[in-house]
C-alpha positions as CSV (number, residue, x, y, z in Angstrom):
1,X,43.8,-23.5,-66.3
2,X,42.5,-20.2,-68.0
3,X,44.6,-17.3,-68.9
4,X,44.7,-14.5,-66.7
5,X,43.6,-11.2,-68.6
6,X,46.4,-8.9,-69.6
7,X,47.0,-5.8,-67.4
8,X,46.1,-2.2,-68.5
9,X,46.2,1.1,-67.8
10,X,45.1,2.6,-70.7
11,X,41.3,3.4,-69.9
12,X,41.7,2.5,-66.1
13,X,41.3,5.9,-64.3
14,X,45.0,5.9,-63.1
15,X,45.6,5.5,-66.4
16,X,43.9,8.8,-67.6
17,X,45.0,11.0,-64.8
18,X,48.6,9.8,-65.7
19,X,48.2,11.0,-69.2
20,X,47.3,14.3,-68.2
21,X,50.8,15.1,-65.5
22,X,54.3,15.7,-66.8
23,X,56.0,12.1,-66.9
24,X,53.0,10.7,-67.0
25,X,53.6,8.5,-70.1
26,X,56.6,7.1,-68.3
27,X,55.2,6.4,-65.2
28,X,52.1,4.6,-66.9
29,X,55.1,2.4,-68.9
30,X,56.3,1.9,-65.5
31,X,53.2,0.6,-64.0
32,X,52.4,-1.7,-66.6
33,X,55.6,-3.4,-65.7
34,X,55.1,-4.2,-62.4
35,X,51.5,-5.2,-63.0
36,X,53.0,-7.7,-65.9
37,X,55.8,-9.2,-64.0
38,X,53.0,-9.6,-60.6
39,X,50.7,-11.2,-62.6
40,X,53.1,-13.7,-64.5
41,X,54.0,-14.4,-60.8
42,X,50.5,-15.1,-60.0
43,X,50.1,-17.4,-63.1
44,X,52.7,-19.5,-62.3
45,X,51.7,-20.3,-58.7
46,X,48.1,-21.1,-59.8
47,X,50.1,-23.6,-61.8
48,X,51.5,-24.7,-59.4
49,X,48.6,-25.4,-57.4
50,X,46.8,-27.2,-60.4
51,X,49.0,-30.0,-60.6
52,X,51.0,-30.0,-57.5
53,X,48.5,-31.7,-54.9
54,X,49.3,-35.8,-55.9
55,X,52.5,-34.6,-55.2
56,X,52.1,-32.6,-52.3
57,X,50.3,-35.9,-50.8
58,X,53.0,-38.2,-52.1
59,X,55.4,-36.0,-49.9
60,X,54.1,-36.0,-47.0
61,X,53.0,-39.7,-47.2
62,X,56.7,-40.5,-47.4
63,X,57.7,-37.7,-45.5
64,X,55.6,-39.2,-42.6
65,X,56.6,-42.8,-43.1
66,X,60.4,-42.0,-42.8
67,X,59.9,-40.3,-39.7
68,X,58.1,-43.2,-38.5
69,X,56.5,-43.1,-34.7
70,X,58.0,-40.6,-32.0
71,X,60.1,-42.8,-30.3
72,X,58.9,-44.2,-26.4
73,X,60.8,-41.8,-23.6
74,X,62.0,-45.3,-22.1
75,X,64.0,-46.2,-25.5
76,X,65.6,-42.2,-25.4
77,X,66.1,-42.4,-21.3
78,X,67.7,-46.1,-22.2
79,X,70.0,-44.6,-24.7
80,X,70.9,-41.6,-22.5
81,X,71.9,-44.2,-19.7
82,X,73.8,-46.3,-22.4
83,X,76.1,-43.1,-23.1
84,X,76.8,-42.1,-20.2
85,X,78.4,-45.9,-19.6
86,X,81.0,-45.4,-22.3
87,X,81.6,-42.0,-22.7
88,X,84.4,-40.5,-21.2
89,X,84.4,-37.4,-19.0
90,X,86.2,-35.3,-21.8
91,X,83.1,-36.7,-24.7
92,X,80.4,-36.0,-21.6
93,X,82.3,-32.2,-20.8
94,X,82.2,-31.7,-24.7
95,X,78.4,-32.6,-25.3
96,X,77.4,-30.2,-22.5
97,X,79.7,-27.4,-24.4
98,X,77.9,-28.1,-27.9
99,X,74.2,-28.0,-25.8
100,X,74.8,-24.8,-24.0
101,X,76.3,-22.7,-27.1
102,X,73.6,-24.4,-29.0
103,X,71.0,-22.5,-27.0
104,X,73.2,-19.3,-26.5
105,X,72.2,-16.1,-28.2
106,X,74.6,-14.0,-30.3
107,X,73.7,-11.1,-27.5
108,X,74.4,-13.5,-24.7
109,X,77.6,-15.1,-26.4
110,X,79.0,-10.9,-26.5
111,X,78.0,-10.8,-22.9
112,X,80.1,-14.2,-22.2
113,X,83.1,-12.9,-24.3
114,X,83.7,-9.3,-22.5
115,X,83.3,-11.4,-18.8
116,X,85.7,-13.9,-20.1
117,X,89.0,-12.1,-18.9
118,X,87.4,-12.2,-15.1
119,X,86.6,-8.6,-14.7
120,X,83.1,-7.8,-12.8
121,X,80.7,-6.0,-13.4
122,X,78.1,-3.6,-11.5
123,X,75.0,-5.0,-11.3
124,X,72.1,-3.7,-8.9
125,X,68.2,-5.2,-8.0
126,X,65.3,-2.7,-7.3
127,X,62.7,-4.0,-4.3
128,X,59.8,-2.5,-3.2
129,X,58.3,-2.4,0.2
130,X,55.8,-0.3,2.7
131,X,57.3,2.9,4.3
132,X,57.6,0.3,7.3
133,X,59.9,-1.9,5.5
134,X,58.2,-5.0,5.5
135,X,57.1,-7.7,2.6
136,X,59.5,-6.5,0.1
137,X,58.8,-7.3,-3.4
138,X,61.5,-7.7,-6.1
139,X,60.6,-5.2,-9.0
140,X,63.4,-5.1,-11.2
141,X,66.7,-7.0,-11.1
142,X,69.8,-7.8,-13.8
143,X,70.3,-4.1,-14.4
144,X,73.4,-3.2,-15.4
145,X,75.6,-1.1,-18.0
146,X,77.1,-4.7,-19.3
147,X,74.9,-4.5,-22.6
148,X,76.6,-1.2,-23.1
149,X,80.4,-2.4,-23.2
150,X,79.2,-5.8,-24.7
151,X,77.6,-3.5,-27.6
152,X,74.9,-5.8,-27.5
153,X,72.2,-5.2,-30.3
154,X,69.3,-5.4,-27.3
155,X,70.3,-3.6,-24.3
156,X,67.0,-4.0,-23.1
157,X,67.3,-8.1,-23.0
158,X,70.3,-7.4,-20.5
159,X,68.6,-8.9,-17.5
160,X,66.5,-11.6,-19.8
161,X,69.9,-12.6,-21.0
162,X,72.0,-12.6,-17.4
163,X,69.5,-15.3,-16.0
164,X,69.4,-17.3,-18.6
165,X,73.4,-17.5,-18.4
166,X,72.9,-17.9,-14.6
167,X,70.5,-21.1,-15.9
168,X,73.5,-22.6,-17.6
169,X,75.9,-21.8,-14.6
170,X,77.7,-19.8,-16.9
171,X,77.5,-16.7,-14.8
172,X,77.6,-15.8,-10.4
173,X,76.1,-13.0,-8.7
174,X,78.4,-12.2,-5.9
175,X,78.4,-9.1,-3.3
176,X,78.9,-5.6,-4.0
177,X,82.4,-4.8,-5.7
178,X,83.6,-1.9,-3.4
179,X,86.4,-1.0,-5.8
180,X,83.8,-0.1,-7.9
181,X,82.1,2.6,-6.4
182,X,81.8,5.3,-9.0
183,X,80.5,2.6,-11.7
184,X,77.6,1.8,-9.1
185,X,76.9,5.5,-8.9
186,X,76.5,6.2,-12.5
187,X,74.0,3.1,-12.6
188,X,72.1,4.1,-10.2
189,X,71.6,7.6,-11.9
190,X,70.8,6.0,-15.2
191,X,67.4,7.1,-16.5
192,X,65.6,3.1,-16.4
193,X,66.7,3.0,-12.8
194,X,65.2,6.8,-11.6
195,X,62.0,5.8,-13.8
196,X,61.8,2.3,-12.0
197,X,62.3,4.5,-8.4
198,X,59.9,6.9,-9.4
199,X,57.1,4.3,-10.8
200,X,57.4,2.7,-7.1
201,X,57.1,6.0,-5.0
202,X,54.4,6.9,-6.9
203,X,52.9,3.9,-5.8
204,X,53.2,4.7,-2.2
205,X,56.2,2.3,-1.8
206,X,59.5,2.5,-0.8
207,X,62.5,1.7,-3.6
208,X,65.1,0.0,-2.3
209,X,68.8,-0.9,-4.5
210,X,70.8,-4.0,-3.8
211,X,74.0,-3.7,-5.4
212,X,75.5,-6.8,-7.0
213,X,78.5,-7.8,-9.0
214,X,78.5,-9.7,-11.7
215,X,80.7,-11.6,-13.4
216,X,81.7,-15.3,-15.0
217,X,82.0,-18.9,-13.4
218,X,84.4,-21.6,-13.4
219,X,82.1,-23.2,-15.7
220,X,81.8,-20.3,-18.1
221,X,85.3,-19.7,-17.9
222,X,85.8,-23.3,-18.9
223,X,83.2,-23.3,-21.4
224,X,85.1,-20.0,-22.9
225,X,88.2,-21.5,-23.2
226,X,87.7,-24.7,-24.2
227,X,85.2,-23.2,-27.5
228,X,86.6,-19.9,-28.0
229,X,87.6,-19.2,-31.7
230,X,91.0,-18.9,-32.1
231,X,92.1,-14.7,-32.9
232,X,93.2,-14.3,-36.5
């Protein structure tokens, strides 16, 4: 492969106006560096690419012969059934476990952790509907100020992250929590929710909240407990 010309500044325009400012000498020194160590970079990857395709087709030939063909869905239901004939319930309870915190977020796994000790939390929906109340549409629902005391790094994931812990039965909505009255309050006079209101009023509509608690299952709680890291 041919050599790649050497860098330089010296009659490049930069180069000149460099000259001519306080520094300038340095900054050109500088320069030239970076421009040296990129195209030594570059060099070597063109290398690289000169001699590396009998390889790269070597690789994958393997590669692909390894793998073999995707197996038939009758082999994988066939093993499934097999399993489930010798396994016992504590194996079968376990391989759910490692499934479910295998597709867990770190968010969802903060969520999971705070509803652990069986507190629940405030949770409300927002419908829409005509003035005259009927065919009411869901607009928002999952809000709640759970991401706050989680500390979770996406607050604005909260409801993404409830259902899909609802999808693993790791979570129940149940029916208002009366003891928590002032906690629905302050929800319901969070900025998202009055900008959710307003957006459907604007509309022409008619905002509607349905308050919710939310909190953790018997699976979740079992799920917790069986998995949870042990405090140092």
């Amino acid at each position: 492969m041919k050599s790649l010309p050497k860098p330089s500044l010296t009659n490049s325009l930069v180069g000149k106006l460099l000259q001519r400012v306080p520094g300038g000498e340095f900054a050109q020194e500088q320069l030239e560096k970076i421009e040296n160590r990129v195209l030594q970079e570059l060099k070597g990857r063109l290398d690289q690419v000169d001699r590396g395709p009998s390889v790269a087709v070597l690789n994958l030939s393997v590669t692909q012969r390894g793998r073999g063909k995707p197996r038939a869905p009758s082999d994988l239901l066939r093993d499934l059934l097999d399993a489930s004939n010798t396994q016992s319930r504590d194996e079968a309870l376990t391989g759910f476990h490692a499934r479910v915190l295998a597709s867990l977020l770190p968010d969802e796994a903060r969520i999971l952790s705070l509803l652990s000790d069986g507190r629940s939390f405030p949770l409300i929906n927002i419908s829409a509907g005509t003035l005259m109340g009927f065919s009411p549409r869901t607009v928002e629902e999952g809000i709640s100020s759970l991401g706050k005391y989680a500390s979770v790094r996406c607050p604005e994931l909260v409801p993404v992250y409830i259902q899909r812990l609802k999808f693993w039965g790791l979570v129940q909505i149940e029916a208002e929590d009366s003891d928590q009255e002032t906690e629905y309050q302050m929800l319901e006079a969070d900025d998202v929710v009055r900008k959710v209101i307003a957006r459907i009023e604007e509309g022409g509509e008619r905002a509607r909240i349905a308050r919710r608690a939310l909190k953790i299952s018997d699976i979740g709680r079992t799920l917790w407990f069986e998995s949870k890291v042990a405090k140092e």
